[in-house]
N, C-alpha and C positions, 0 to 999 in steps of 0.2 A: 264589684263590691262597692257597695255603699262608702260614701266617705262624709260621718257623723260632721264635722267641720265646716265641713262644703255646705250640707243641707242647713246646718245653723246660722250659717249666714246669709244663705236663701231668704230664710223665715226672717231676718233680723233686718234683712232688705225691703223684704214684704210688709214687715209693722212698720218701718221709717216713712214709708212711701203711702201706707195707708193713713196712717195718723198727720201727715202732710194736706193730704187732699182733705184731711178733714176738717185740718185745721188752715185749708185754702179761703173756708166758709165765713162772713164776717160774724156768722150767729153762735157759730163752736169759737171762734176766736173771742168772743165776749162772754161767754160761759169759761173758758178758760182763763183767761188772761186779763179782762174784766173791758169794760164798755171802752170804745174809744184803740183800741189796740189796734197794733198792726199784724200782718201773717208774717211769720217767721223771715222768709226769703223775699219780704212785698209782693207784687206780684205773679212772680216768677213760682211761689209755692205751689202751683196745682201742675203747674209743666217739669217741674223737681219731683215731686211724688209721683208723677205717671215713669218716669225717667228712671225713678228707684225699682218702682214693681215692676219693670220691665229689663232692668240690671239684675233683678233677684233670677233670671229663669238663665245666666250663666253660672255661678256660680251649684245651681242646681243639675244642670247638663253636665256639668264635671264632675260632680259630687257622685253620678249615679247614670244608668240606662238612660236612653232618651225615652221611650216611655215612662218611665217611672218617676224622672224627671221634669217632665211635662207635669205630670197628675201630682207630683209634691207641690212644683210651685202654683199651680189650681189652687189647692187644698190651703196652700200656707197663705195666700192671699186672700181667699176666704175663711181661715181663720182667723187673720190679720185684721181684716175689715171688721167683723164681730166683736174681736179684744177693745177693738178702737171704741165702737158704738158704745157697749158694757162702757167704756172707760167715761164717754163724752157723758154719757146717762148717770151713772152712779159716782164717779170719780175725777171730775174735768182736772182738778189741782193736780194730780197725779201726770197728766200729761204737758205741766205748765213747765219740764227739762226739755220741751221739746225745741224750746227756744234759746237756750243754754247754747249749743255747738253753733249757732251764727250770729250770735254776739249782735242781736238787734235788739236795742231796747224801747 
C-alpha cells in the first residue's frame, strides 16, 4: 500500500534538490537573487542538490513497491526539474525562499 506521506516527501526532496542545482548556476542566481549574489550553500550547492534527489528515492522505496518507487521518484524529479525551469523562466522571485533556510545573505 502506498503511503501518501512518504511519496510527498519524495517529491518535496526532488523540488529542493532540483531548484539547488539550479540555483548552483551564477546565471539563475542573478535572475533570482539579482547580479553579484552568491548560491545558497557557496559552493557546496550543486553537490547539496544532487545529495537531495538522490535522498528523495528513500523515502520513495518506503512509501511504496520498489518498482513503483523507482518510476515515482523518475517521474517526481522530472516533474521537479520542469516546476524549476517554468519557475526560473516565468517566476524567478518566487524561488528567491530558496535561500531563507541557510541563512546566507
Amino acid at each position: 500500500m502506498a503511503s501518501p506521506l512518504l511519496l510527498g516527501i519524495a517529491t518535496l526532496l526532488s523540488f529542493a534538490g532540483c531548484t539547488l542545482l539550479g540555483l548552483s548556476q551564477q546565471k539563475h542566481i542573478a535572475t533570482v537573487f539579482g547580479r553579484g549574489a552568491l548560491p545558497p550553500l557557496g559552493n557546496a550547492t550543486a553537490v547539496v542538490g544532487w545529495t537531495l534527489l538522490g535522498a528523495a528515492l528513500i523515502p520513495a522505496l518506503l512509501g511504496d513497491r520498489p518498482g513503483f518507487a523507482v518510476l515515482f521518484w523518475l517521474l517526481s524529479m522530472g516533474g521537479s526539474a520542469l516546476l524549476v525551469v517554468l519557475l526560473l523562466a516565468f517566476r524567478p522571485r518566487w524561488l528567491k525562499g530558496a535561500r531563507l533556510p541557510f541563512g546566507r545573505e
